[in-house]
N, CA, C and O of each residue as an XYZ file, in Angstrom:
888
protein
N      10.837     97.222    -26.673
C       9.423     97.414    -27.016
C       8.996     98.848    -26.737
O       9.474     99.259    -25.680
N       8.365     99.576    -27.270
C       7.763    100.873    -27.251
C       7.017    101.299    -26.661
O       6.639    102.470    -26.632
N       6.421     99.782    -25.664
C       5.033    100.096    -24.319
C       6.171     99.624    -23.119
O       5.782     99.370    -21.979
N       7.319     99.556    -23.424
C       7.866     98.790    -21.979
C       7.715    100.184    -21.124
O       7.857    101.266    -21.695
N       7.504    100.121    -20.122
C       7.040    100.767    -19.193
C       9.010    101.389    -18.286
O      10.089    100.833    -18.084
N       8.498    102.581    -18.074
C      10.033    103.493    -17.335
C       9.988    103.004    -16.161
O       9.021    103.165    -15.416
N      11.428    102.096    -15.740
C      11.486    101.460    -14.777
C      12.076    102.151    -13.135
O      13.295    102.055    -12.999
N      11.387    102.749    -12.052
C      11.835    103.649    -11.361
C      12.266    102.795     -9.657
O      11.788    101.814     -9.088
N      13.355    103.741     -9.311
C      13.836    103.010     -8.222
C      13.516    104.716     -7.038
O      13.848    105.900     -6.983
N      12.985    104.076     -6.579
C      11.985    104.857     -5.210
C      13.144    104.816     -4.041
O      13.291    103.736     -3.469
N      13.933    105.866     -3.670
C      14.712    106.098     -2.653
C      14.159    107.311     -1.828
O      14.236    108.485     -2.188
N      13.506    106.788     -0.496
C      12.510    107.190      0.766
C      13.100    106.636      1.583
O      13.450    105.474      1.376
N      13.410    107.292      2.800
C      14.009    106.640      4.100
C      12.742    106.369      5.094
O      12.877    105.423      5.870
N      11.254    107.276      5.154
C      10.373    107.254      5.420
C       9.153    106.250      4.898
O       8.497    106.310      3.858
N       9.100    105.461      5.820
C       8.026    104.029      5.062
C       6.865    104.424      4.456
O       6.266    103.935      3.498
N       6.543    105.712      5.382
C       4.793    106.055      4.706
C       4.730    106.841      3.603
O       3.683    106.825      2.955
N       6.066    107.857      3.086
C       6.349    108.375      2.219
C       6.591    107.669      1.265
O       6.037    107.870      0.184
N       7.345    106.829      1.426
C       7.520    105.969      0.294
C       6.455    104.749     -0.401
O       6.340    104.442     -1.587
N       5.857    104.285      0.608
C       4.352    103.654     -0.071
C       3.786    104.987     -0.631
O       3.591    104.997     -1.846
N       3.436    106.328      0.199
C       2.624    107.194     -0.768
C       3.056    107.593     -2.035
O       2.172    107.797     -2.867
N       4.244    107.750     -2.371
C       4.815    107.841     -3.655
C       4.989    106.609     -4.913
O       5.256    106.825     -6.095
N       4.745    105.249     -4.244
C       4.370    103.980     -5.166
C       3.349    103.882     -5.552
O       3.079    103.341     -6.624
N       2.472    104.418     -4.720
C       0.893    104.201     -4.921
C       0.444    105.224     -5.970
O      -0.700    105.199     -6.425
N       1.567    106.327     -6.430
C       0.737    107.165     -7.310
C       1.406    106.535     -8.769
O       0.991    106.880     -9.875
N       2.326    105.719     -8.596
C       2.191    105.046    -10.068
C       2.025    103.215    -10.455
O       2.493    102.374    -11.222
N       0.758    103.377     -9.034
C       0.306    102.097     -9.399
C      -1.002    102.088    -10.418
O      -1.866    102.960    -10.325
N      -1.086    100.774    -11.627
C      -1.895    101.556    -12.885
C      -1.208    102.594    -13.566
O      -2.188    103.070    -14.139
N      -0.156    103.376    -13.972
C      -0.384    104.560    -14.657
C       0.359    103.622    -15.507
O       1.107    102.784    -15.003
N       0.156    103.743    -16.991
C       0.598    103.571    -17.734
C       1.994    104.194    -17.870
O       2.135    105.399    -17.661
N       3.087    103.372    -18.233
C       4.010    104.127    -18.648
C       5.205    104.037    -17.465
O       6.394    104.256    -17.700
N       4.724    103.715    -16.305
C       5.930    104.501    -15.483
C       5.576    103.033    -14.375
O       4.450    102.891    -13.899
N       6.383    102.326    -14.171
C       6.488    100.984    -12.948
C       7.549    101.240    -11.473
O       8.637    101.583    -11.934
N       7.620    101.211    -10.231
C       8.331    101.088     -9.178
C       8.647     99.550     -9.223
O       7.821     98.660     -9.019
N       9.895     99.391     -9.505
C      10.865     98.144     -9.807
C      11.434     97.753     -8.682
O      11.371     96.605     -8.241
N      11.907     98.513     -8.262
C      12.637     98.547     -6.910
C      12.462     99.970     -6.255
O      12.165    101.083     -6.689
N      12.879     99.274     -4.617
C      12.857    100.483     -3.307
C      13.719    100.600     -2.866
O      14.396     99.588     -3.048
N      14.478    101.689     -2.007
C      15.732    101.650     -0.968
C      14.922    102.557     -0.161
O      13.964    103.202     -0.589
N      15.479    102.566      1.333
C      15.177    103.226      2.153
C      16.723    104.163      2.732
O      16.557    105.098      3.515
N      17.917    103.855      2.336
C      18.625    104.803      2.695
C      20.173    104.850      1.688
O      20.384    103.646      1.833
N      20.984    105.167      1.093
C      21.617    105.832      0.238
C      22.528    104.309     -0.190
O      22.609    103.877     -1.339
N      23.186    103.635      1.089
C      23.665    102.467      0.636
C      23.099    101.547     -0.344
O      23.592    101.094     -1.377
N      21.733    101.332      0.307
C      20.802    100.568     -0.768
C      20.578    100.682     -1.511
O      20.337     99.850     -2.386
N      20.530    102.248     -1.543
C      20.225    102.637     -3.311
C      21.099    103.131     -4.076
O      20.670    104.020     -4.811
N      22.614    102.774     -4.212
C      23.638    102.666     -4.687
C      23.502    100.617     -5.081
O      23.688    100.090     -6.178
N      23.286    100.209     -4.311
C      23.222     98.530     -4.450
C      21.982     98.581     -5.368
O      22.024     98.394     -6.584
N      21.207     98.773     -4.868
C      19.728     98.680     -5.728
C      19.954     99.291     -7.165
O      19.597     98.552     -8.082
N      20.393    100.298     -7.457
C      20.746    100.697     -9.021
C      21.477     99.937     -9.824
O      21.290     99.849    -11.037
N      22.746     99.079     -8.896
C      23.961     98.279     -9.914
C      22.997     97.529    -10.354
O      22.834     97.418    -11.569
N      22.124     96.829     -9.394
C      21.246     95.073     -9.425
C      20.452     95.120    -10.475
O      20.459     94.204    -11.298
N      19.158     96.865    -10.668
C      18.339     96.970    -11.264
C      18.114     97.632    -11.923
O      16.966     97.758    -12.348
N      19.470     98.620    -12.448
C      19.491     99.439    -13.673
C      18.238     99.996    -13.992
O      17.660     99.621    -15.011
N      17.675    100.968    -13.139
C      16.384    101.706    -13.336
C      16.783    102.516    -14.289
O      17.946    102.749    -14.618
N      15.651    103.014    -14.805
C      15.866    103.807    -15.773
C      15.680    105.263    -15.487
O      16.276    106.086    -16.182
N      14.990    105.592    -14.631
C      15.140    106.809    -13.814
C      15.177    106.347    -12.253
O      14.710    105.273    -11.873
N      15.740    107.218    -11.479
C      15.901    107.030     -9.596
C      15.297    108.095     -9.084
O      15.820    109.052     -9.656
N      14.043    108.705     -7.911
C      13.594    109.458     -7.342
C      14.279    109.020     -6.182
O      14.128    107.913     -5.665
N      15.153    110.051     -5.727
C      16.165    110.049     -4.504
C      15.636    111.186     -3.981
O      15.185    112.163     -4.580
N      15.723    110.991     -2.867
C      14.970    111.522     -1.263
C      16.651    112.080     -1.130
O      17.603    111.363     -1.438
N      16.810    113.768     -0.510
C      17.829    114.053      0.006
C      18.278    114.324      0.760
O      19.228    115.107      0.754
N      17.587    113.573      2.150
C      17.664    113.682      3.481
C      17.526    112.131      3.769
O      16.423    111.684      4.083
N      18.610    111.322      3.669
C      18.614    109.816      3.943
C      19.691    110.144      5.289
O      20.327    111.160      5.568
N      19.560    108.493      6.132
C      19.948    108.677      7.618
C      21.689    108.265      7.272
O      22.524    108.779      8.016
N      22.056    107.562      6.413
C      23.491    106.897      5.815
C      24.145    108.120      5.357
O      25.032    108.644      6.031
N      23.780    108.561      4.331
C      24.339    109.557      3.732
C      23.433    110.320      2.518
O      22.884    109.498      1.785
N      23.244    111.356      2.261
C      22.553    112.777      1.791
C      22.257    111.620      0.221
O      22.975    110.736     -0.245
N      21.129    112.057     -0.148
C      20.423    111.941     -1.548
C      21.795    112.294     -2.616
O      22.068    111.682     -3.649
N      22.518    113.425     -2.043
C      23.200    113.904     -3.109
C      24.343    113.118     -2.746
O      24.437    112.447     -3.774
N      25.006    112.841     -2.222
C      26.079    111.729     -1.989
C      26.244    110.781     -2.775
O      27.193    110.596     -3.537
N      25.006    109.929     -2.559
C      24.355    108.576     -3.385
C      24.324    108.561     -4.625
O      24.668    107.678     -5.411
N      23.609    110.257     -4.912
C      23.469    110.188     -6.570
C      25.445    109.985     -6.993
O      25.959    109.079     -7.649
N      26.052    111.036     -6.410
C      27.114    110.993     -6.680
C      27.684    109.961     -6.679
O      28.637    110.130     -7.439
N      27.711    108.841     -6.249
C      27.988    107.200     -6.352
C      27.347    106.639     -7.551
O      27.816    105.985     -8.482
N      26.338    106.993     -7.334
C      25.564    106.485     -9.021
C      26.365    106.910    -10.192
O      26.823    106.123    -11.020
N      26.504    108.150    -10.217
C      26.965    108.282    -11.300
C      28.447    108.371    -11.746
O      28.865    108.705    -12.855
N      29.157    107.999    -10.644
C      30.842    107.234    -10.985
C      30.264    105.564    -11.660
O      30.726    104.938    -12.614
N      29.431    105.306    -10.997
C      29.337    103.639    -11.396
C      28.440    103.649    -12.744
O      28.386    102.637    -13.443
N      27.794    104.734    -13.056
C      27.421    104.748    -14.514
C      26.534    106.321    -14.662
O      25.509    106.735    -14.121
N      27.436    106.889    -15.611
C      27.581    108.508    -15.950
C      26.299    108.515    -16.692
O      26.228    109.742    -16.748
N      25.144    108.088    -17.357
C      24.366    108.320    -17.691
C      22.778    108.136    -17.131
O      21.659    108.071    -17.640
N      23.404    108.088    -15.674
C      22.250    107.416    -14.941
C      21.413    108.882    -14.747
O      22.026    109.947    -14.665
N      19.919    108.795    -14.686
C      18.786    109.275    -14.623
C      18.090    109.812    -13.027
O      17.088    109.291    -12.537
N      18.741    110.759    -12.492
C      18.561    111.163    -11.227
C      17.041    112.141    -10.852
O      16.698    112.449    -11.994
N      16.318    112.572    -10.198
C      15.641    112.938     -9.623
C      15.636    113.401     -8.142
O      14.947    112.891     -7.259
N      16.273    114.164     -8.031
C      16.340    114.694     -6.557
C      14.915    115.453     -5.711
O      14.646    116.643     -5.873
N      14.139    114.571     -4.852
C      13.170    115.094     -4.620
C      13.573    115.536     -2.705
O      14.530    114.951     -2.199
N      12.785    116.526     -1.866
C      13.010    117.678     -1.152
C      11.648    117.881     -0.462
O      10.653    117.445     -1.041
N      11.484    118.669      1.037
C      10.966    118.964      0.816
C      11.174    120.579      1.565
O      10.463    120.918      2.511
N      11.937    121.221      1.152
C      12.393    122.625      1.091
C      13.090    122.701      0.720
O      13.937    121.809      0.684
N      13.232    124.131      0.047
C      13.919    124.659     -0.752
C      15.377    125.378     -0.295
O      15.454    126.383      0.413
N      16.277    124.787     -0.744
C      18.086    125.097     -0.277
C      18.879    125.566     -0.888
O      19.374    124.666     -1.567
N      19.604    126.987     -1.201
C      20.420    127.062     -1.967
C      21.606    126.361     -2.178
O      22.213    126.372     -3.249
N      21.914    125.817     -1.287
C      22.897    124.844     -1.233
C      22.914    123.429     -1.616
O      23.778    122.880     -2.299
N      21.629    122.777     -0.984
C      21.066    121.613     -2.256
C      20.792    121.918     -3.332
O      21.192    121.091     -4.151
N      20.311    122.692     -3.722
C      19.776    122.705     -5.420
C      21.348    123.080     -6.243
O      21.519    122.632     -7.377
N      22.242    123.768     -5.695
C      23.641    124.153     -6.259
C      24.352    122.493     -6.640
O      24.908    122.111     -7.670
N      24.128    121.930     -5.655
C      25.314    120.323     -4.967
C      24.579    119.678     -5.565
O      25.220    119.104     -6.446
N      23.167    119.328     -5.615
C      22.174    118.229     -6.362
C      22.219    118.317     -7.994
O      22.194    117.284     -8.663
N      22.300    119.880     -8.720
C      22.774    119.783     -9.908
C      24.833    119.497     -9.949
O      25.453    118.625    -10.558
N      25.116    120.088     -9.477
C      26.462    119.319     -9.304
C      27.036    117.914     -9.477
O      28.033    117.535    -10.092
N      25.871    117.065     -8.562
C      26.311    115.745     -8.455
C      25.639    114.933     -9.528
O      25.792    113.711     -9.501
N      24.966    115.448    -10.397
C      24.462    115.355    -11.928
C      22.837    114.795    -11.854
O      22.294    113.998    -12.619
N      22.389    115.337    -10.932
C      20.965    114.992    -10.902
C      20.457    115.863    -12.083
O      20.883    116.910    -12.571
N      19.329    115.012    -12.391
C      18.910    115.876    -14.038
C      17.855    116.481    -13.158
O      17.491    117.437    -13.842
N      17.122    116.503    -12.022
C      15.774    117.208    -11.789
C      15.687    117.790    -10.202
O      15.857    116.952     -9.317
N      15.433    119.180     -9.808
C      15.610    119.128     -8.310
C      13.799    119.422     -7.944
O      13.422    120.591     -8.021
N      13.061    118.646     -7.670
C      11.347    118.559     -7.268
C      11.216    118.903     -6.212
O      12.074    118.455     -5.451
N      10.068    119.902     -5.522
C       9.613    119.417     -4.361
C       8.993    118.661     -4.032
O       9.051    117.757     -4.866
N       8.220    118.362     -3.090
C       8.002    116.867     -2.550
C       6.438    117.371     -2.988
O       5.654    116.556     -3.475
N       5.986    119.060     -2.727
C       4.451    119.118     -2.716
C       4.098    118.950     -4.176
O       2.933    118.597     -4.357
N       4.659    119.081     -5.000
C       4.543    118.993     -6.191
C       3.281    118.236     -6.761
O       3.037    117.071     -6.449
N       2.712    118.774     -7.384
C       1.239    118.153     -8.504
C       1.775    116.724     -9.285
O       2.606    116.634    -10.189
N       0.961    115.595     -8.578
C       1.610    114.223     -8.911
C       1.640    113.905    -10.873
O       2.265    113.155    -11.623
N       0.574    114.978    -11.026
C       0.564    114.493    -12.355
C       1.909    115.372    -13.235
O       2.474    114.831    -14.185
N       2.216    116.494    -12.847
C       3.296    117.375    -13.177
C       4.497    116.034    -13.354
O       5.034    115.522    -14.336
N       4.585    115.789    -11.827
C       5.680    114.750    -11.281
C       6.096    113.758    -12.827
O       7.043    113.832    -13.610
N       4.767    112.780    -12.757
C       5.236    112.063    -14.075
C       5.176    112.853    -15.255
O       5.791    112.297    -16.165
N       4.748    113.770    -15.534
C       5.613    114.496    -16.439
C       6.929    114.508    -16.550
O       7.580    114.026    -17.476
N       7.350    115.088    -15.555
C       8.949    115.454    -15.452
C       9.225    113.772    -15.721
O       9.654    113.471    -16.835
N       9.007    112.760    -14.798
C       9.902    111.371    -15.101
C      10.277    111.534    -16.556
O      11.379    111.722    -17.071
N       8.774    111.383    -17.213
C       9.041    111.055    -18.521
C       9.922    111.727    -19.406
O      10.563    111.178    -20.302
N       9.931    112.985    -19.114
C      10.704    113.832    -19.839
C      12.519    113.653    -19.410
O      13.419    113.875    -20.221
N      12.706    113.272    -18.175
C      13.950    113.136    -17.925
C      14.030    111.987    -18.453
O      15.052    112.129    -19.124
N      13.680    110.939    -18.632
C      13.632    109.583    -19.048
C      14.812    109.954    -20.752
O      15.934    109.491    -20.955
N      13.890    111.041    -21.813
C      14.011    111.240    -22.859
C      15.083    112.182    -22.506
O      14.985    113.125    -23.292
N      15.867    112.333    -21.854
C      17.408    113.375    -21.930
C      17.106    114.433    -21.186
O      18.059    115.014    -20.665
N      15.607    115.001    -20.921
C      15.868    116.633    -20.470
C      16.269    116.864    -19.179
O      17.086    116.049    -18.749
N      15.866    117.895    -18.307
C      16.380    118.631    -17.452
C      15.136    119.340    -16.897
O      14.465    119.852    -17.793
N      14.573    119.532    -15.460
C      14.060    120.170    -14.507
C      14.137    120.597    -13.226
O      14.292    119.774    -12.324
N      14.073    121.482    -13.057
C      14.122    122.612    -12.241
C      13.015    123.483    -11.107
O      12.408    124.400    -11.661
N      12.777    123.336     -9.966
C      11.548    123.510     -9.740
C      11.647    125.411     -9.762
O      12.492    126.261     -9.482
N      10.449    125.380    -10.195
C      10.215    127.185    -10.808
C      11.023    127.995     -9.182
O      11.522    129.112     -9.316
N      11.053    127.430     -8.029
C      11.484    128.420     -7.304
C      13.038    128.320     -6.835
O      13.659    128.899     -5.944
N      13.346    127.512     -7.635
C      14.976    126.971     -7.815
C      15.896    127.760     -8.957
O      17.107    127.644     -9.142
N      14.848    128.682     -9.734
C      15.759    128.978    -11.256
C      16.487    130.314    -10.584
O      17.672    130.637    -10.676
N      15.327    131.043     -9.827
C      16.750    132.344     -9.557
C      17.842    131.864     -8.878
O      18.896    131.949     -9.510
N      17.903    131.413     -7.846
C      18.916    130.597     -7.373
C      20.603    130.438     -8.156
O      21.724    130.863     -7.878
N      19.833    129.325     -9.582
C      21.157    129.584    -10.734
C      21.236    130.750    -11.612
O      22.022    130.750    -12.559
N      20.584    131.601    -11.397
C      20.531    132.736    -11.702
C      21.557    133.677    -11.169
O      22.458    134.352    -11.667
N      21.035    133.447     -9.837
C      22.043    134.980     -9.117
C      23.117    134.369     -8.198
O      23.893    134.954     -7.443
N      22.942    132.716     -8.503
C      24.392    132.168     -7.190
C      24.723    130.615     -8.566
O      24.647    129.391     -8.462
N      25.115    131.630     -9.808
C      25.715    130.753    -10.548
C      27.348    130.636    -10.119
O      28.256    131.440     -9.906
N      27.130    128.585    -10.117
C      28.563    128.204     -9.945
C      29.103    127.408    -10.980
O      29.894    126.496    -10.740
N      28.582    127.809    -12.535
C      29.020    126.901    -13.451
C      28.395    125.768    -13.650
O      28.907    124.902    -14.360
N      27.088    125.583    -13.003
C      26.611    124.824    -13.422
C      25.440    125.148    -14.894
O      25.121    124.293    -15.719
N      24.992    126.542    -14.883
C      24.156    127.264    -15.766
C      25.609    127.979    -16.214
O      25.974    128.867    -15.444
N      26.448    127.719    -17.312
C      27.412    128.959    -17.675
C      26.438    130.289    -18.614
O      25.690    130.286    -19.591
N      26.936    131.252    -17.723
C      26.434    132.832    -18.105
C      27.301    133.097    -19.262
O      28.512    133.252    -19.103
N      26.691    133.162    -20.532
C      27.614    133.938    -21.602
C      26.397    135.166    -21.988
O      25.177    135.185    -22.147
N      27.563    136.174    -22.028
C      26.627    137.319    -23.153
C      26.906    136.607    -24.501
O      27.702    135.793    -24.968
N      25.387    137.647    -25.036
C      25.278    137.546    -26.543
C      24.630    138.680    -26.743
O      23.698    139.147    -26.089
N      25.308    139.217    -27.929
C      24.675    140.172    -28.368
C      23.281    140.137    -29.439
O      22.996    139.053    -29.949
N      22.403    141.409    -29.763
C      21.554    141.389    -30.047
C      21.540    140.784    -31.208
O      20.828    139.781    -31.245
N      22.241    141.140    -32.421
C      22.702    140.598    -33.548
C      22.914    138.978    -33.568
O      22.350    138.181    -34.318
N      23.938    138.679    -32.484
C      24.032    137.345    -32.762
C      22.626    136.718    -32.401
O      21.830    136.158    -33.156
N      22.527    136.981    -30.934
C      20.815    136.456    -30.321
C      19.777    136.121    -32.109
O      19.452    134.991    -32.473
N      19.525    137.178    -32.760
C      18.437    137.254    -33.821
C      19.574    136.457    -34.950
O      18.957    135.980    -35.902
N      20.680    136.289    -35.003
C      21.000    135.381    -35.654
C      20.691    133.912    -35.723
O      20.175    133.207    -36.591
N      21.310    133.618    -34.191
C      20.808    131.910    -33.761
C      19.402    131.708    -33.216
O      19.050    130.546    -33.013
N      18.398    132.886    -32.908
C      17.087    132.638    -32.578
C      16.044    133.717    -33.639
O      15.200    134.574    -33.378
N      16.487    133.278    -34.645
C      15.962    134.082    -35.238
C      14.213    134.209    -35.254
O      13.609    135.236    -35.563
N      13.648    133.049    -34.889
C      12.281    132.470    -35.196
C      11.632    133.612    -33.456
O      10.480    133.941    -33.171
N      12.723    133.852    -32.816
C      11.859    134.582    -31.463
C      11.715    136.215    -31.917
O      12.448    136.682    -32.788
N      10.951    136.813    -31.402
C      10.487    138.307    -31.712
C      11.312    139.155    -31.144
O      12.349    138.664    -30.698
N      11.154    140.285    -31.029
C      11.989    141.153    -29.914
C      11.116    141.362    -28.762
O      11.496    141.821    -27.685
N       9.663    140.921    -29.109
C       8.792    141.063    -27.387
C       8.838    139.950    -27.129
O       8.409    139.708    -26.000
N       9.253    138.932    -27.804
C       9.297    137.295    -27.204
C      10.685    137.592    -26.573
O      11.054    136.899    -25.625
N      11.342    138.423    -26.973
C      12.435    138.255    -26.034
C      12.238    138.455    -25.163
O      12.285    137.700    -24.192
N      11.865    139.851    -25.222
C      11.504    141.108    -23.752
C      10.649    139.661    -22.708
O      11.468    139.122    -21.963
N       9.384    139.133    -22.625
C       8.633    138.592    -22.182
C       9.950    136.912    -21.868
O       9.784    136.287    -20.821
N      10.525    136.673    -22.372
C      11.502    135.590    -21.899
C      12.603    135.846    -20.645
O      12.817    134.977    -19.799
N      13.072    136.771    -20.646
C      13.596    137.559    -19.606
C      12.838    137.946    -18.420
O      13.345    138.011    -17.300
N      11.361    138.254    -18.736
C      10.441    138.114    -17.344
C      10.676    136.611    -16.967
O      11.248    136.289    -15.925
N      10.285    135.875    -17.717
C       9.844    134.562    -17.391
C      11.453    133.989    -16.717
O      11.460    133.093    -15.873
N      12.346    134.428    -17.057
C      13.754    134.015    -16.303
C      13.285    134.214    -14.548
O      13.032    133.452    -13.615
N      13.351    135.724    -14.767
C      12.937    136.418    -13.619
C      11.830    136.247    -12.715
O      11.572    137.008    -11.783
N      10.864    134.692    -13.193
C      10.384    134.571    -12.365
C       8.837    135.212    -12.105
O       8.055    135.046    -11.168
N       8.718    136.180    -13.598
C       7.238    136.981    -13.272
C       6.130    135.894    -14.063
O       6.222    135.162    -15.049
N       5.094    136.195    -13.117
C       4.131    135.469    -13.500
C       3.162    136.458    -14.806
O       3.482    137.627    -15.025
N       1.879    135.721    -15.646
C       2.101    136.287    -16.578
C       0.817    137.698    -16.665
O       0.508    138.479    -17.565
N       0.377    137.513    -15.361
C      -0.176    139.101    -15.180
C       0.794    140.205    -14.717
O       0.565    141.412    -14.643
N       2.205    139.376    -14.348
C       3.148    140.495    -13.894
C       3.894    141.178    -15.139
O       4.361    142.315    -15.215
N       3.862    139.941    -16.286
C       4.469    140.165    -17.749
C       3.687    141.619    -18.204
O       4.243    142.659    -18.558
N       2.269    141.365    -18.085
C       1.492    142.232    -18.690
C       1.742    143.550    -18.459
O       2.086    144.396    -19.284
N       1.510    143.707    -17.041
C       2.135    144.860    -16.401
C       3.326    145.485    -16.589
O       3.289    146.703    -16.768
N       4.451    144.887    -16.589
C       5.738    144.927    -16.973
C       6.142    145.826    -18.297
O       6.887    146.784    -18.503
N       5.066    144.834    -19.251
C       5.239    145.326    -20.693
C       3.768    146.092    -21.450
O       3.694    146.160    -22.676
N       2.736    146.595    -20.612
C       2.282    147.412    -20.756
C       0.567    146.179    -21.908
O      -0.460    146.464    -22.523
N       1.175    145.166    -21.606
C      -0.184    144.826    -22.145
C      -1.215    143.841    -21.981
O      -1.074    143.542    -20.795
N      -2.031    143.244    -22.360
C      -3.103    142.450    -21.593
C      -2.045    141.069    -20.998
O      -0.945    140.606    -21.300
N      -3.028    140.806    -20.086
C      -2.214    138.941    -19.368
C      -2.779    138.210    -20.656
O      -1.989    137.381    -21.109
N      -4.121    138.352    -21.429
C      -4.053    137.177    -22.566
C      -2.986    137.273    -23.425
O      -2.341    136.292    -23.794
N      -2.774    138.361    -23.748
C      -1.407    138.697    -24.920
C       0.154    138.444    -24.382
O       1.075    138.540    -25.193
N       0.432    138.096    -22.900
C       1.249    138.170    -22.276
C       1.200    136.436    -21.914
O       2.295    135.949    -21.634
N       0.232    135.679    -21.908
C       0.095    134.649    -22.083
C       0.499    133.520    -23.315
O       0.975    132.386    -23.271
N       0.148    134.244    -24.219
C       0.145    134.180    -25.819
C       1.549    133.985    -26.558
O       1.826    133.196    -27.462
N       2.342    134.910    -25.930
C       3.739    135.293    -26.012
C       4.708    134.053    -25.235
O       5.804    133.669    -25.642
N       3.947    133.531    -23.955
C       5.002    132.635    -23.451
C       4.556    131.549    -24.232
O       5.434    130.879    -24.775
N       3.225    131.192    -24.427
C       2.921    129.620    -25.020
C       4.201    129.725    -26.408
O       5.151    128.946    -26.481
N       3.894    131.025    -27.555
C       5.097    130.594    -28.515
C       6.376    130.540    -28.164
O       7.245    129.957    -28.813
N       6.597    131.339    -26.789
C       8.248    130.902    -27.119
C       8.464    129.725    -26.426
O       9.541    129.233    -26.760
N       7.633    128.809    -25.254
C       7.672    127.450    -25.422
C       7.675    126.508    -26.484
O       8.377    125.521    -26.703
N       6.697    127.056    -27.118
C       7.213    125.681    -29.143
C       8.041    126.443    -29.308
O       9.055    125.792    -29.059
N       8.449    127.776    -29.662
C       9.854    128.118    -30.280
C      11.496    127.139    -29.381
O      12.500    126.582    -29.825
N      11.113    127.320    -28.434
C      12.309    126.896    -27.715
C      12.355    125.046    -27.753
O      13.372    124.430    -27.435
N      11.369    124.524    -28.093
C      10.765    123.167    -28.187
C      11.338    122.532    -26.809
O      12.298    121.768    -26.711
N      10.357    123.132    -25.563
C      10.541    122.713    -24.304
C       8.784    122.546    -23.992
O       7.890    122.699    -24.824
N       8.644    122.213    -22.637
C       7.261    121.395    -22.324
C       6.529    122.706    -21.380
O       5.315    122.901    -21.428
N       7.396    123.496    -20.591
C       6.932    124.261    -19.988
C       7.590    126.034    -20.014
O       8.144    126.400    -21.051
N       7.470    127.040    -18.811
C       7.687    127.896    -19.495
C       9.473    128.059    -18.078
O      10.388    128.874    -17.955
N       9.053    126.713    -17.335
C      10.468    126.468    -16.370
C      11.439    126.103    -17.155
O      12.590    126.488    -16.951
N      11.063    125.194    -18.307
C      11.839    124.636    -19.275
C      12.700    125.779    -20.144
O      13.826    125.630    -20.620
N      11.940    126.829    -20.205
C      12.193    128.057    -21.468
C      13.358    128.430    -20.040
O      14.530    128.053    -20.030
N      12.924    128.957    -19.308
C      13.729    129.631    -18.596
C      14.950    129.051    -18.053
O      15.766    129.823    -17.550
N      15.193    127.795    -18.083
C      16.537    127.129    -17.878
C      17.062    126.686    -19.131
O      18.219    126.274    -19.050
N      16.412    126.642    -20.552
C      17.356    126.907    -21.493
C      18.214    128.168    -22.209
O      19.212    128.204    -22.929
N      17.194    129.319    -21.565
C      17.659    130.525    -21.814
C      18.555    131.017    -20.909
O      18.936    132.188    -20.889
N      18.936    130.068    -20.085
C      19.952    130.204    -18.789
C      21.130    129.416    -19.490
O      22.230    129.960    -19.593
N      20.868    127.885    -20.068
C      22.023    127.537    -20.481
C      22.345    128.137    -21.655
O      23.551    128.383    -21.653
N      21.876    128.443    -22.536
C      22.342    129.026    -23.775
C      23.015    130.474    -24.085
O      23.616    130.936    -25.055
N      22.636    130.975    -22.814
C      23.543    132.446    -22.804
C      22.048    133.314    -23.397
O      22.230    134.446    -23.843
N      20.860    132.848    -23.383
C      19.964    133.955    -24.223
C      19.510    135.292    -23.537
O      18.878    136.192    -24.089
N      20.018    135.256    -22.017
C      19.178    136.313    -21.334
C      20.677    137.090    -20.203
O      20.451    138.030    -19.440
C-alpha cells in the first residue's frame, strides 16, 4: 500500500533517550516505531523477527558498538537500512560506521524534523552524512568515497547541465563554506551565492546541499 507507514527499529541503550526519540514519531504520518532494542544483541534479534525497514542504531551500546551490530545486520541481510546516530563527532566512527554499510552517520542534536527527512530519504536508497562528517571523507579517504580525477572536458561532458561557477561554488560547498563564505570566496553577493547552490541541488537531483557535496565526492566531480 502507498500509505503503509516506514517501519523503524529504535536501538537506545538509554531508556529516556529512547522514549524521547519514539515520542517524536508518535502521530507523524509516514514513519511508525515497530520495535525497540536497548543493546546490539537485541537489535540483531529484533531486525531478523521484524524486518524494519529502516534501524536508528545508537553507537555506544553496553554489548557491543552500534557499528558491530549494524555489521551483523548486514551479513544477515545486505540491503538492510542503517542509521547510525552519535552524539560526537569521530573520525574513526564516521570512517567504520560507513564501512559497516550504514547508509546515514546523524548527530543526536540534530533538527527532529531534518531527522525524518533523512529516514525517508534513506528509506528510498539514498545516503547521509552529517555536514561536519564530509571533510573527514574528504581528507581521511579510505575507499569508502573513491577519489577519481576528471578532467574539465570530461566533467562538462557528463555534467554538462552545471556552469563553470556552479562548479567553482560546488567545490566551496565540498569544502564546507557556508554561503556568505561562497560570496566572499567568489567575489559576489550571498543572494547570488545562494542561488547558485539551490540549482546545483536540482541539477544534481539531491534534497540538500550535504547531499551535493557527497555526490560530488562519490562521482569524482571535485
Amino acid at each position: 500500500m502507498l500509505n503503509t507507514p516506514i517501519r523503524l527499529l529504535l536501538v537506545e541503550d538509554h531508556k529516556l533517550m529512547r522514549v524521547g526519540l519514539k515520542s517524536l514519531f508518535e502521530d507523524q504520518d509516514g514513519l511508525e516505531v515497530t520495535s525497540e532494542a536497548e543493546n546490539g544483541a537485541e537489535a540483531i534479534e529484533k531486525f531478523k523477527t521484524n524486518h524494519p525497514d529502516v534501524t536508528l542504531m545508537d553507537i555506544g551500546l553496553p554489548d557491543m558498538s552500534g557499528i558491530e551490530a549494524t555489521k551483523k545486520i548486514l551479513e544477515h541481510n545486505t540491503t538492510a537500512k542503517v542509521i547510525m546516530l552519535t552524539s560526537h563527532l569521530s573520525e574513526e566512527e564516521v570512517l567504520e560506521s560507513l564501512q559497516s554499510g550504514a547508509c546515514a552517520y546523524v548527530m543526536k542534536d540534530i533538527n527532529t524534523d531534518v531527522l525524518k527527512m533523512i529516514i525517508k530519504t534513506i528509506k528510498e536508497g539514498a545516503m547521509w552524512i552529517d555536514p561536519l562528517a564530509v571533510p573527514i571523507l574528504r581528507d581521511k579517504n579510505c575507499g569508502i568515497v573513491p577519489q577519481r580525477s576528471m578532467s574539465r572536458a570530461m566533467f562538462r561532458k557528463q555534467h554538462a547541465n552545471l556552469t563553470h561557477r556552479e562548479y567553482e561554488v560546488l567545490k566551496l560547498v565540498v569544502d564546507g563554506k557556508s554561503n556568505n563564505e561562497i560570496a566572499e570566496a567568489l567575489t559576489i553577493s550571498a543572494h547570488t551565492a545562494k542561488a547558485h547552490v539551490c540549482n546545483i541541488i536540482q541539477k544534481l537531483v539531491v534534497d540538500d546541499r550535504t547531499q551535493a557535496a557527497v555526490k560530488a565526492l562519490k562521482e569524482g566531480l571535485v
